[in-house]
C-alpha positions as CSV (number, residue, x, y, z in Angstrom):
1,X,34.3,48.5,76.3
2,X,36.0,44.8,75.7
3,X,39.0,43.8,76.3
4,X,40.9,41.7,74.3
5,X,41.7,38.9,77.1
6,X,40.2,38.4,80.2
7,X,38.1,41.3,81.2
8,X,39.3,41.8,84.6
9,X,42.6,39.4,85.1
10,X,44.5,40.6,87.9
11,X,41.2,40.6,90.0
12,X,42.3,37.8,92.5
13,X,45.7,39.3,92.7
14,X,45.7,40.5,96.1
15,X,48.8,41.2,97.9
16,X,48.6,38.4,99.9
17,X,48.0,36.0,96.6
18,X,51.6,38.1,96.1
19,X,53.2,37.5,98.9
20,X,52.1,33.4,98.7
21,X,53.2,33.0,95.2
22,X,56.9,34.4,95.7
23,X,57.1,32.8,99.1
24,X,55.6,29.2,97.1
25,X,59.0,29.1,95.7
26,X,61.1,29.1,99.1
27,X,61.6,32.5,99.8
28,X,60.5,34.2,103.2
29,X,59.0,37.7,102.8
30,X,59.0,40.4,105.3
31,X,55.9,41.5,104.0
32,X,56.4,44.7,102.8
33,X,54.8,45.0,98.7
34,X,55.7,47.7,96.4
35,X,53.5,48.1,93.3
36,X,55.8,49.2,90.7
37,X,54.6,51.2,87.6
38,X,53.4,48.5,85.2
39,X,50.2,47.9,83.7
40,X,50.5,45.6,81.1
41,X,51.6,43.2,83.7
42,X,52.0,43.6,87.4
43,X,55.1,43.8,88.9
44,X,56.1,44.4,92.5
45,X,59.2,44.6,94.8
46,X,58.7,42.1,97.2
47,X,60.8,42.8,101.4
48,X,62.7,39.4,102.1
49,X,63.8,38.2,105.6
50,X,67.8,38.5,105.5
51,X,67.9,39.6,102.0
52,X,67.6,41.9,99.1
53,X,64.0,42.5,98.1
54,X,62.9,41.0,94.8
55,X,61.2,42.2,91.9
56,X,58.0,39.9,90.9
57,X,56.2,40.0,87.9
58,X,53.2,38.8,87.1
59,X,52.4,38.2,83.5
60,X,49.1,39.3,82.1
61,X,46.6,36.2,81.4
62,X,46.5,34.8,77.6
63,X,48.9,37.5,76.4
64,X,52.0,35.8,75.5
65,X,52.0,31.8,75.7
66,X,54.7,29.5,78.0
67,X,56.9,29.2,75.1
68,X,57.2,32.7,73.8
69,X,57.7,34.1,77.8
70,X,60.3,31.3,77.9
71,X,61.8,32.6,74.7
72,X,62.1,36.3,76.0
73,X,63.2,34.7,79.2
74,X,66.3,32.6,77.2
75,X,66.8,35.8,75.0
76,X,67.2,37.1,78.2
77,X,69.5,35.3,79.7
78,X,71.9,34.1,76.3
79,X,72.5,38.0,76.8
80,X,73.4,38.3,80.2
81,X,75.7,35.5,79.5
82,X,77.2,37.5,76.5
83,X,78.0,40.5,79.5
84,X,75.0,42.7,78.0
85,X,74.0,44.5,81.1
86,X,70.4,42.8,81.3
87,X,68.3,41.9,84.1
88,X,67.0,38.4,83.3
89,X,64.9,36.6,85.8
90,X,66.0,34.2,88.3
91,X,66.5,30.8,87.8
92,X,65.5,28.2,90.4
93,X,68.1,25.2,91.5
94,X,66.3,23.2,88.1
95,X,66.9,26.3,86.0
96,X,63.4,27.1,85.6
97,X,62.2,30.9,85.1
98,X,58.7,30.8,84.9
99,X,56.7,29.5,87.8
100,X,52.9,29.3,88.1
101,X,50.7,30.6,91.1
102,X,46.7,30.2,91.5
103,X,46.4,30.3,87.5
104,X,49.3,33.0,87.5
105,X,52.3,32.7,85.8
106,X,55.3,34.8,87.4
107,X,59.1,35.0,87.2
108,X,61.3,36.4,90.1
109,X,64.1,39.5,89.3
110,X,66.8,40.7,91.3
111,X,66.2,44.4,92.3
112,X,67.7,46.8,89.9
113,X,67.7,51.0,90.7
114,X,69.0,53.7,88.3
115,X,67.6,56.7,86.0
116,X,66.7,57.0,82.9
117,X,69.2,58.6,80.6
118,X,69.4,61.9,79.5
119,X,68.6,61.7,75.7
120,X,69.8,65.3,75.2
121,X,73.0,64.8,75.8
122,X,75.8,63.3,73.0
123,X,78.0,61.2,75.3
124,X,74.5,59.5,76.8
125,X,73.6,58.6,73.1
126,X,77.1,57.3,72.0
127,X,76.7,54.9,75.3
128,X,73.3,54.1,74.5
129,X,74.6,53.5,70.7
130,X,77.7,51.0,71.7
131,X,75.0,49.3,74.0
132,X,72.5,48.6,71.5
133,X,75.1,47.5,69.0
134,X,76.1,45.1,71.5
135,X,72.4,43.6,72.3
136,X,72.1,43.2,68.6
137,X,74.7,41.5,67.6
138,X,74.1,39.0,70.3
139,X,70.4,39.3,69.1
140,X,71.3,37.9,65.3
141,X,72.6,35.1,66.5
142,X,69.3,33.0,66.3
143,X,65.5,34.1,65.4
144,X,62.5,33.6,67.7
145,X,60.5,30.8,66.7
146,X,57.7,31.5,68.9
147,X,57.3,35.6,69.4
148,X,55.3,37.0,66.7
149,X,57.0,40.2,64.2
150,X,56.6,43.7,64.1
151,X,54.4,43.9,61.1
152,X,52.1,46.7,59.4
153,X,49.2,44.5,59.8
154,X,49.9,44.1,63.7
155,X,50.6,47.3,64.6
156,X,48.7,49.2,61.7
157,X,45.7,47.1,60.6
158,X,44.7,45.9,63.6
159,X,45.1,48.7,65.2
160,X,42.7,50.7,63.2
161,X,40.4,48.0,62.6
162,X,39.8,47.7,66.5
163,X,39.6,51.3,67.3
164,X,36.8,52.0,64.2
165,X,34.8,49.0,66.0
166,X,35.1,50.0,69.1
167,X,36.1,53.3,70.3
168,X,36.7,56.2,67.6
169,X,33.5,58.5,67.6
170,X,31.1,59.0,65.0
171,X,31.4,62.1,64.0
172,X,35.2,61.3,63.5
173,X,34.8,57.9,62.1
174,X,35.5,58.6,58.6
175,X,37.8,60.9,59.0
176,X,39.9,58.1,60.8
177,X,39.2,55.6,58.0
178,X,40.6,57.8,55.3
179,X,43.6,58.7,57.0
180,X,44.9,55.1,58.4
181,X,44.5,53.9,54.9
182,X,46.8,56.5,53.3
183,X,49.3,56.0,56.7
184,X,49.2,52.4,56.1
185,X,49.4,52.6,52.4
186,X,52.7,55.0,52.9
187,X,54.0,52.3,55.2
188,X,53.8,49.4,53.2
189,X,55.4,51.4,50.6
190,X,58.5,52.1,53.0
191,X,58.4,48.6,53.8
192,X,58.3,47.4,50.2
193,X,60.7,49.8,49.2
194,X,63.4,48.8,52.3
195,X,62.9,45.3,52.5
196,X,64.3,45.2,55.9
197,X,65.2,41.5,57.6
198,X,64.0,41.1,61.0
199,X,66.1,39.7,64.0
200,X,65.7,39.8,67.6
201,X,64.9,43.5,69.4
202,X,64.5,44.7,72.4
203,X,61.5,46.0,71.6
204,X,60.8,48.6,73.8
205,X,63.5,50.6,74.2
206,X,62.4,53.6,75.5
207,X,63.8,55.8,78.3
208,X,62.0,53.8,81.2
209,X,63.2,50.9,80.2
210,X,66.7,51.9,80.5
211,X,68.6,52.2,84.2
212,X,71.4,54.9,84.4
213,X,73.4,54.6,87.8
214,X,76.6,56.2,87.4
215,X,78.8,54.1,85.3
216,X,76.3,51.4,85.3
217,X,73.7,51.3,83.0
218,X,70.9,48.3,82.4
219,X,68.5,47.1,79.7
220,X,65.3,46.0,81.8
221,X,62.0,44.4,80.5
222,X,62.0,42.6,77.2
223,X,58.2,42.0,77.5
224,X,57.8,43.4,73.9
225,X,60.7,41.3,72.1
226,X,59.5,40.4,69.3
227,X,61.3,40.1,65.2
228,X,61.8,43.7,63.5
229,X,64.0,45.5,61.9
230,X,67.0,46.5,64.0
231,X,66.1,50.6,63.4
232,X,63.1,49.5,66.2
233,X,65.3,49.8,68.6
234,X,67.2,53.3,67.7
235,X,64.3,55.5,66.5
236,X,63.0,55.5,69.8
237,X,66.2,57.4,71.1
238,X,65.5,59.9,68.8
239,X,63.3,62.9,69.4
240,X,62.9,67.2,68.7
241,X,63.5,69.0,65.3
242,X,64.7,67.4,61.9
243,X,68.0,68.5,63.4
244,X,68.3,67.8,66.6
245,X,67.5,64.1,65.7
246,X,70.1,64.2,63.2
247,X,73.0,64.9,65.6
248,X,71.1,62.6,67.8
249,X,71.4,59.0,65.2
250,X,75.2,60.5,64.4
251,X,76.0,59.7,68.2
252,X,74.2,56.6,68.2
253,X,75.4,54.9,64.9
254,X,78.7,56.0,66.0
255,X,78.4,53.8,69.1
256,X,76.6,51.2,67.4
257,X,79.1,50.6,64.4
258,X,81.6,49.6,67.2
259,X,79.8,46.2,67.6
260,X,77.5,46.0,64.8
261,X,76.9,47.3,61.6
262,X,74.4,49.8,61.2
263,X,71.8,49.2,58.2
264,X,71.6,52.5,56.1
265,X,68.7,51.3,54.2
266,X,66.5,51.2,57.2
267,X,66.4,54.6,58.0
268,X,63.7,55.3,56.1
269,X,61.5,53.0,58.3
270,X,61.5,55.4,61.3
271,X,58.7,57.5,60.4
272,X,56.9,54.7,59.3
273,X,57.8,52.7,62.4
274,X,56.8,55.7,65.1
275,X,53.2,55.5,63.4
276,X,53.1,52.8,63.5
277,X,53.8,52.5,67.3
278,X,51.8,55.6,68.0
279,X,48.5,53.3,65.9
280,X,49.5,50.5,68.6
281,X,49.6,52.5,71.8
282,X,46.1,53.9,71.4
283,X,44.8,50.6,70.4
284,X,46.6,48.9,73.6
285,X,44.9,51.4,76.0
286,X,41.7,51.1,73.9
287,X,42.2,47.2,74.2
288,X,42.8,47.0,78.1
289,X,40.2,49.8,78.9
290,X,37.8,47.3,81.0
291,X,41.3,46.9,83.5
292,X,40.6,48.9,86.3
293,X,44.0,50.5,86.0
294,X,43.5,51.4,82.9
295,X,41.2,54.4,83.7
296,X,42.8,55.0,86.9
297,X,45.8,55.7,85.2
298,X,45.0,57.5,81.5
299,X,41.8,59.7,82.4
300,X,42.6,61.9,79.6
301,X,42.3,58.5,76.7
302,X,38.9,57.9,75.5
303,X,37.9,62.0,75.2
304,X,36.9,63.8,72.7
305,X,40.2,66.1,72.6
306,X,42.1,62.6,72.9
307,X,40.8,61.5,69.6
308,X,41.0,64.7,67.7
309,X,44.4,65.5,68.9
310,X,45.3,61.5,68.0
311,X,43.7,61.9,64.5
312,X,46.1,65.4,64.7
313,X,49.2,63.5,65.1
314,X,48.8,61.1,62.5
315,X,48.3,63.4,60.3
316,X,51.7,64.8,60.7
317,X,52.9,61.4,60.6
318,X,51.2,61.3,57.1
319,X,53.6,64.3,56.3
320,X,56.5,63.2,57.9
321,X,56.7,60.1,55.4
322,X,56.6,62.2,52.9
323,X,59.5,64.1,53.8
324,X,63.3,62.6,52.6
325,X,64.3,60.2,55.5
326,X,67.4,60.9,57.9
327,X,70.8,60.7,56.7
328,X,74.0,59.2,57.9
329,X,76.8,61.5,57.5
């Protein structure tokens, strides 16, 4: 199957090509390499001589351009700067952050180690709450210019369109057809109805993306920043029975409303907005299925049960919309 950029763009990333590029920039290495777990780029904890190992990433070819990695990167760092606990990348004695290598592009981290958090527990979320309330309203303070928006026809449209070209069976073709078009159709009509205003997210703000470590906890990776509305970055916290997620957003929009103000009328976004990311993830592993890694890593995408369980899921997505949204008490 295609992929979407380069078929193959990490071939002539060898660990030496590694060791070169992070070394091209003044460093000495010890040469020890650690592949870290990342697939939409590579990233990997590089030994130095008489110093703390660093973390190198190595962004995926004709994904994002220089100014929208440059954006995340300042995003990045305007929070730092604020005393979010981010890890931004390292600046260089000009105050550069992105550096090129043999047609790579790479930026240099300082080494970071912690757990993710324990999302059943209360105190964890009200943390996690004040946190996020903190990143955003540093995050309204400006819009990207140059990092596209969480839109139905990004996520959703594409999504579908790509996977009914490419990769949903036959036999389970139209079956897929009709039921993305009523999703979608639902969504837009969340959308319409909400009318949310997009700012500056994290983006990704799920559990691995989070470092716990005692009473230190970080924000790491804002590869997926991008414009949405500011429930993007809660709904992911949330998870279990009608219930259980209710007590769970009372924790966090307690935490949050100590630095921001939390938007009530997005709340009926997050069913729209976890189909809307479930759409996306099938189509990113559909999309990067000629990387190597790809299949290495998800042997279980691309089956038979995959797809039927997938078309399964939505379907309850379908219902979920239907349903009266979460509540605020």
């Amino acid at each position: 199957m295609r992929d979407d950029v380069n078929p193959h763009p990490y071939e002539a990333l060898s660990p030496d090509a590694v060791i070169d590029a992070v070394e091209s920039l003044g460093f000495l290495s010890d040469l020890r390499i650690l592949p870290l777990n990342s697939y939409e780029n590579r990233v990997y904890q590089i030994g130095i001589e008489d110093g703390e190992p660093l973390i190198a990433k190595f962004y995926r070819p004709e994904r994002w351009s220089d100014e929208q990695i440059l954006e995340e990167h300042h995003f990045s760092w305007q929070l730092f700067d604020a005393d979010i606990p981010v890890v931004p990348p390292q600046k260089n004695e000009n105050g550069d952050t992105l550096f090129a290598y043999q047609g790579y592009r790479f930026a240099l981290y300082p080494r970071r180690g912690g757990h993710a958090p324990a999302l059943d527990d209360l105190d964890s979320l009200f943390q996690l709450g004040r946190l996020t309330g903190r990143l955003h309203a540093i995050a309204r303070l400006e819009p990207f210019q140059h990092r596209p928006a969480l839109t139905t026809e990004s996520f959703g449209d594409s999504s579908a369109a790509f996977l009914l070209q490419h990769f949903i069976p036959s036999e389970l073709r139209n079956a897929y057809e009709t039921l993305t078009r009523d999703l979608l159709y639902r969504i837009r009509q969340r959308f319409d109805e909400v009318q949310p205003t997009l700012q500056r997210i994290h983006g990704d703000c799920h559990v691995g993306n989070i470092l716990w470590r005692g009473d230190e906890v970080h924000f790491v990776d804002l590869d997926d920043s991008r414009m949405a509305p500011a429930i993007q970055d809660i709904w992911m916290f949330l998870s279990g029975s009608r219930d259980q997620q209710q007590r769970q957003l009372s924790e966090l929009v307690e935490g949050y409303n100590e630095f921001s103000d939390f938007n009530v009328r997005e709340l009926p976004l997050v069913e729209a907005l976890r189909s809307l990311r479930i759409m996306h993830y099938s189509a990113w592993l559909a999309r990067r299925w000629s990387d190597p890694a790809f299949p290495r890593t998800f042997p279980w995408f691309n089956t038979e049960r995959y797809w039927a369980e997938h078309i399964l899921e939505l379907r309850e997505q379908l219902a979920l919309l239907n349903e009266p949204p979460l509540e605020v008490f």
